[in-house]
C-alpha positions in Angstrom: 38.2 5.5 -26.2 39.0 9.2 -26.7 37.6 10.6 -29.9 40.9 12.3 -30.9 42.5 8.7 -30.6 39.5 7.4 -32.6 39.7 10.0 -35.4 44.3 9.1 -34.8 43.2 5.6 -35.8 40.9 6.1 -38.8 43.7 8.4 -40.3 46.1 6.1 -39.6 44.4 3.4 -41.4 43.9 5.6 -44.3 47.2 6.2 -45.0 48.0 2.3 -44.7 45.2 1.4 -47.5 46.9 4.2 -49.6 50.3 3.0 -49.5 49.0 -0.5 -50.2 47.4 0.9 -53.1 50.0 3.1 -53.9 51.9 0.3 -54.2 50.1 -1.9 -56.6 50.1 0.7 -58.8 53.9 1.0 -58.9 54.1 -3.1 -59.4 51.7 -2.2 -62.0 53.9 0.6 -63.4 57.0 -2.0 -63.9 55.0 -4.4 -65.4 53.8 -2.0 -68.3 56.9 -0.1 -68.9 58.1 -4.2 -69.5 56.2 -4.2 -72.6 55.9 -0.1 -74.0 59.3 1.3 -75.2 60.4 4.3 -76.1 58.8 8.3 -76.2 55.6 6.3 -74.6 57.3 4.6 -71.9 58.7 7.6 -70.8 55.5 10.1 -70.5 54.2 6.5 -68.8 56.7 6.6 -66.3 57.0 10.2 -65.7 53.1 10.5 -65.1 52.4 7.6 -62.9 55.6 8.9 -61.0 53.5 11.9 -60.6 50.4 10.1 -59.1 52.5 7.9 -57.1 54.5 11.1 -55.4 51.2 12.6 -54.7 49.6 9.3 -53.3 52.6 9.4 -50.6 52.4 12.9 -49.9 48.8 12.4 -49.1 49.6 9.7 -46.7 52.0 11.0 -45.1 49.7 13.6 -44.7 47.3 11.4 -42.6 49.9 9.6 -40.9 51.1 13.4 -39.6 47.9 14.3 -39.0 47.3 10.9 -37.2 50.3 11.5 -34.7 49.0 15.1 -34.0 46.0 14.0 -32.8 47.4 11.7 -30.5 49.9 14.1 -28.8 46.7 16.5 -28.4 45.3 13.8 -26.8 47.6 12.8 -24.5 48.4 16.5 -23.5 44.9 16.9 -22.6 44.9 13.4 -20.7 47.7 15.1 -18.4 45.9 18.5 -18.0 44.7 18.5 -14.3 40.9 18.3 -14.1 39.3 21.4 -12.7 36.2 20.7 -11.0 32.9 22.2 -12.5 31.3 24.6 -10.3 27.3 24.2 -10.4 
């Protein structure tokens, strides 16, 4: 397997775990803004919203970064091969 495509995958995988994680943390999030109220519940919210934008930025990050690699890849693939001369 091409080691663009290889490198396409592991980024790709990346940014899977981090959503999956990112989205515990927001299940998480809901279930402790259940039980605080008020001023605290707010700075709660507002900073975990913070984390949480930043998670998906970074993923979508990788996943971009993933589907760059691939369409190097597969413009390389199409590139005619020159023969070496020895």
């Amino acid at each position: 397997m091409n080691r663009l495509i290889r490198i396409a995958l592991t980024l790709f995988a990346s940014a899977t775990v981090l959503i999956l994680l990112i989205r515990q943390r927001a299940l998480r999030l809901q279930k402790d803004l259940e039980s605080v109220t008020g001023e605290l519940a707010n700075e709660l919210a507002k900073q975990e919203g913070q984390m949480i934008a930043i998670g998906i930025l970074l993923a979508g990050l990788l996943a971009a970064g993933g589907f760059v690699l691939v369409i190097i890849a597969i413009a390389r693939g199409r590139k005619p091969q020159r023969p070496h001369e020895g």
